[in-house]
Steps between C-alpha positions, in 0.01 A plus 500: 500500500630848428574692779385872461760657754820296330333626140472848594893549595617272233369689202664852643817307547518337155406852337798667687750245426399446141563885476855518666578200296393689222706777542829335578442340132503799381855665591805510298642332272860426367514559092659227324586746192855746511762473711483495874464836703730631727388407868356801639294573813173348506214786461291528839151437440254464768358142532122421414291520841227295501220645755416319826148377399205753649250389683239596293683263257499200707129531581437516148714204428320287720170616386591414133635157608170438655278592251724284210460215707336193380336451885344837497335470122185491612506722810454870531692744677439855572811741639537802663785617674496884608732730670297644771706839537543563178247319319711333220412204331745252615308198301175417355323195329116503365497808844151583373356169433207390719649183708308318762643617824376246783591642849700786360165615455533594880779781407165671321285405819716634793594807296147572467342407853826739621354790305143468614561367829855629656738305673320576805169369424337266752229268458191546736229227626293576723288304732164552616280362788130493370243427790493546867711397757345301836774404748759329294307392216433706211163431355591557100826508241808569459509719181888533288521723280782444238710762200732225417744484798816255389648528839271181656832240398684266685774752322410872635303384818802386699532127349134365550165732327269432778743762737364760247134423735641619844397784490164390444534238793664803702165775453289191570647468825467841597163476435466176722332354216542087502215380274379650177124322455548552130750497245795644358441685142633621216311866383556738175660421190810702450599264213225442279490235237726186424738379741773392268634667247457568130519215333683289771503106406216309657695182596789734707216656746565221780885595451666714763593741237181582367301533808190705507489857635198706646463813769598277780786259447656271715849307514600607142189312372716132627434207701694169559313165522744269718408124462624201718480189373234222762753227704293209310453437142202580385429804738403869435750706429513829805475788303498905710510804352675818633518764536131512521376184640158477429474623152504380255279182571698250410338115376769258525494206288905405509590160674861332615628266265770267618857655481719212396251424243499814345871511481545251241480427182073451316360757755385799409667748806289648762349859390277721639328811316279741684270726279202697532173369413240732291432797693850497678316464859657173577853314409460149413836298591578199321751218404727291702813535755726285587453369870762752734498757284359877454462709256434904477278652249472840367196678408353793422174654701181478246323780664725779677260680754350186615820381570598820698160432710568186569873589601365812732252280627792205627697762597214677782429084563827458568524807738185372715237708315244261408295601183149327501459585119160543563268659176366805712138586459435880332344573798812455692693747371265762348572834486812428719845660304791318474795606740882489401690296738833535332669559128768269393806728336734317256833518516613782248516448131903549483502180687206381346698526175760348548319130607339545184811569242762277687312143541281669188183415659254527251163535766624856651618652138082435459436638832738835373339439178097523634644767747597756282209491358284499785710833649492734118161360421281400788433163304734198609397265193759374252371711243590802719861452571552430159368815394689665773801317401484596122433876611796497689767302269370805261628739704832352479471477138389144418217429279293236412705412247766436735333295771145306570525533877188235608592381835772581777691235502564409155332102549302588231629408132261835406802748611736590256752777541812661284891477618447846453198574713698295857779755431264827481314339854867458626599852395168646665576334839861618466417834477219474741518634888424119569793300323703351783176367606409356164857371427550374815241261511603320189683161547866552540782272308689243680285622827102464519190427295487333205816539396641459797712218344617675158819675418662408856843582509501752194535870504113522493430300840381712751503766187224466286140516582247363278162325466472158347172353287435168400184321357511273225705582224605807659794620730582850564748672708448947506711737806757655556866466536821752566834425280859482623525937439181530703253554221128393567336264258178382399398228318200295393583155340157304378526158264221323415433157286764364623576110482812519677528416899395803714872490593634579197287807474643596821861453427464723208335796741724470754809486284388847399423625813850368672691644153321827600592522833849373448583728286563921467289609241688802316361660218193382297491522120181569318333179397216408279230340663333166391 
């Protein structure tokens, strides 16, 4: 297999050496006609110099290697490499041809939600008491109000979501209420419309990664079925769910096959599968284990506010506040106004940000996504922050022509964006009041998110700072990065149709990258575009 870092070099070296070879062919020579000349001093003439290869130059070489190579014939690659300062053209490759971006879509989506929002925005919930209080019951519902909150995680709530409900547990307390007679509910509709996104793939929605998102979210929109295989062959397979216990129902159909057996050759292996049956109320576990063995399952929550109900509802169980979940009569509560107990504040959206771009967690670039929109517009759906979104990119001059922004996180295969479009989002945050925040919660090389383990050990480690995208058939890599003289860089690097290994693609980015920050960059020439 060619390898596009080796090609890159190779072809600068063999240019430079076929031209000093060149030139040496051409110096004197002795004439074989007349007699022989008197030996005289030889005439000084300053040797050929053959320039160090630029930068610029060794990008390019690479980049033309790449594309002439039979593994990338039916791939596409678009290229743009910009010096921030002065806004040169280091390098560029189909720069304003529409590429599906994947999760670099979430440059576009935190750029936006930090020019409607602010780095300082905060999420509010509150929570309302609706009835009447006698002793330490309270005759009628606990009412939640959502806007979208991402903060209720086992990641920004202190390593387990259900500490995002002291406070709750806390005001209850105060109050000396121990027993709610009726339930715990969801009200208003901050994000109207479809859960998912435009044009997300059916068969991915019980996948972590394409979780369902609403005003009230819980846990990142994840749960983990653990399973335990029964001592006797035969026997039920133990299945629990966390971190809500009680939801989803779960029907368990999976028995304990014998281990040994299983092991050898004829058998098919043990195998469970957990889906969701028809209205995604209840998981139905199947298949076999092997006796002594567990198993963990990932899974998405169907329906996101009943899942936050049934998590706030564990959580005041759990505290010794015992809700009935009683259906209150009209009667009961007629008339009577609800009364805030507490609001829930979210952590900020600087921090917010950066558990969305490192890990690239797809659920809270929707949450930004339906958030935006709700704060410019009043109107949380989809349609909304995409409106919002496009209004915005304008202002930073991208058209429609050069992006279909459809959803936050770039899951769908609807969004399609130019090389061209990343840098001009890049540039906007650079120049923006709120760019350390916006850079620095991008995934760092050689140190955190998801490339974390690229380019280790290279001048870019701890250097560059970019955002990674990958869905099928496409792998993108868009940041920043500083060279050897100190000169800040951006980039956006999107290939699509690929055939290749994912790796491949990334050993062809991060060659770039590593060549860019390896390197002092010196002068630009003019270059054509492609």
């Amino acid at each position: 297999m060619m390898v596009p870092s080796r090609l890159g070099v190779t072809v600068l070296s063999l240019t430079f050496g076929a031209a000093l070879a060149a030139g040496c062919a051409r110096g004197p020579t002795t004439s074989m006609v007349g007699p022989r000349a008197e030996p005289s001093a030889p005439i000084m003439m300053p040797a050929a110099v053959v320039p160090a290869p630029t930068t610029q130059g060794i990008l390019q070489g690479i980049v033309d290697s790449v594309l002439a190579a039979p593994m990338w014939r039916n791939a596409r690659w678009g290229l743009l490499i910009v010096d921030a300062e002065r806004g040169d053209t280091i390098l560029s490759n189909d720069a304003d041809r529409l590429f599906m971006p994947a999760s670099n879509e979430k440059l576009l989506t935190g750029a936006i939600a930090l020019q409607t929002l602010g780095p300082d925005h905060r999420w509010r919930t509150p929570v309302l008491l609706h009835g009447r209080q006698r002793g330490t019951t309270w005759q009628g519902d606990v009412l939640v109000s959502g806007s979208g909150d991402p903060g209720v995680s086992d990641s920004l709530s202190g390593g387990s979501a259900m500490n995002a409900f002291v406070p709750i547990r806390d005001a209850l307390a105060a109050r000396g209420i121990a027993r709610i007679s009726g339930r715990v509910r969801a009200v208003g509709d901050a994000f109207p419309g479809m859960t998912t996104g435009f044009g997300w793939a059916y068969d991915d929605f019980d996948a972590a990664y394409s979780a369902a998102v609403d005003e009230l979210m819980f846990n990142e929109g994840v749960l983990v079925l653990k399973a335990r295989a029964s001592t006797r062959v035969g026997g039920a397979v133990m299945v629990t769910s966390a971190p809500t216990r009680a939801y989803p129902r779960l029907l368990v159909q999976a028995t304990t096959r014998d281990s040994v057996a299983s092991a050898t050759g004829g058998t098919r292996p043990p195998r469970l599968e957990a889906v969701y049956d028809s209205i995604g109320d209840r998981v139905v576990v199947s298949g076999t284990l092997a006796m002594g063995d567990s198993a963990s399952i990932t899974l998405s929550y169907r329906h996101p506010n009943d899942a936050y109900v049934a998590a706030l509802t564990q959580s005041l169980s759990d505290a010794g506040v015992q809700v009935i979940g009683r259906a209150l009569a009209r009667a009961d509560t007629l008339g009577r106004a609800a009364d805030t107990v507490v609001v829930l504040q979210s952590a900020p959206l600087s921090a917010v940000l950066r558990r969305m771009q490192k890990p690239s967690q797809n659920q809270i670039a929707e949450l930004l996504f339906r958030t935006s929109g709700l704060r410019a517009s009043g109107d949380g759906s989809a349609d909304s922050a995409r409106a919002v979104g496009v209004r915005t990119l304008a202002g930073w001059g991208i058209t429609s022509a050069d992006a279909a922004y459809r959803d936050g996180s770039g899951l769908s295969r609807h969004d399609y964006v130019t090389p061209r479009a990343i840098v001009k989002v890049l540039d906007a945050m650079r120049r923006s009041p709120w760019f350390t925040t916006y850079r620095d919660a991008l995934p760092i090389a050689g140190v955190d998110g998801t490339i974390g383990n690229r380019m280790k050990g290279t001048p870019a480690a701890g250097n560059a700072r970019a955002k990674t995208g990958t869905v099928d058939k496409a792998r993108s890599l868009s940041g920043y990065v500083t060279t050897a003289d100190g000169r800040l860089i951006m980039f956006s690097m999107l290939s699509n149709n690929f055939t290749v290994p994912t790796r491949e693609v990334e050993r062809v980015q991060d060659l770039l990258v590593t060549t860019l920050a390896g390197r002092t960059l010196g002068g630009i020439a003019p270059r054509v575009e492609r």
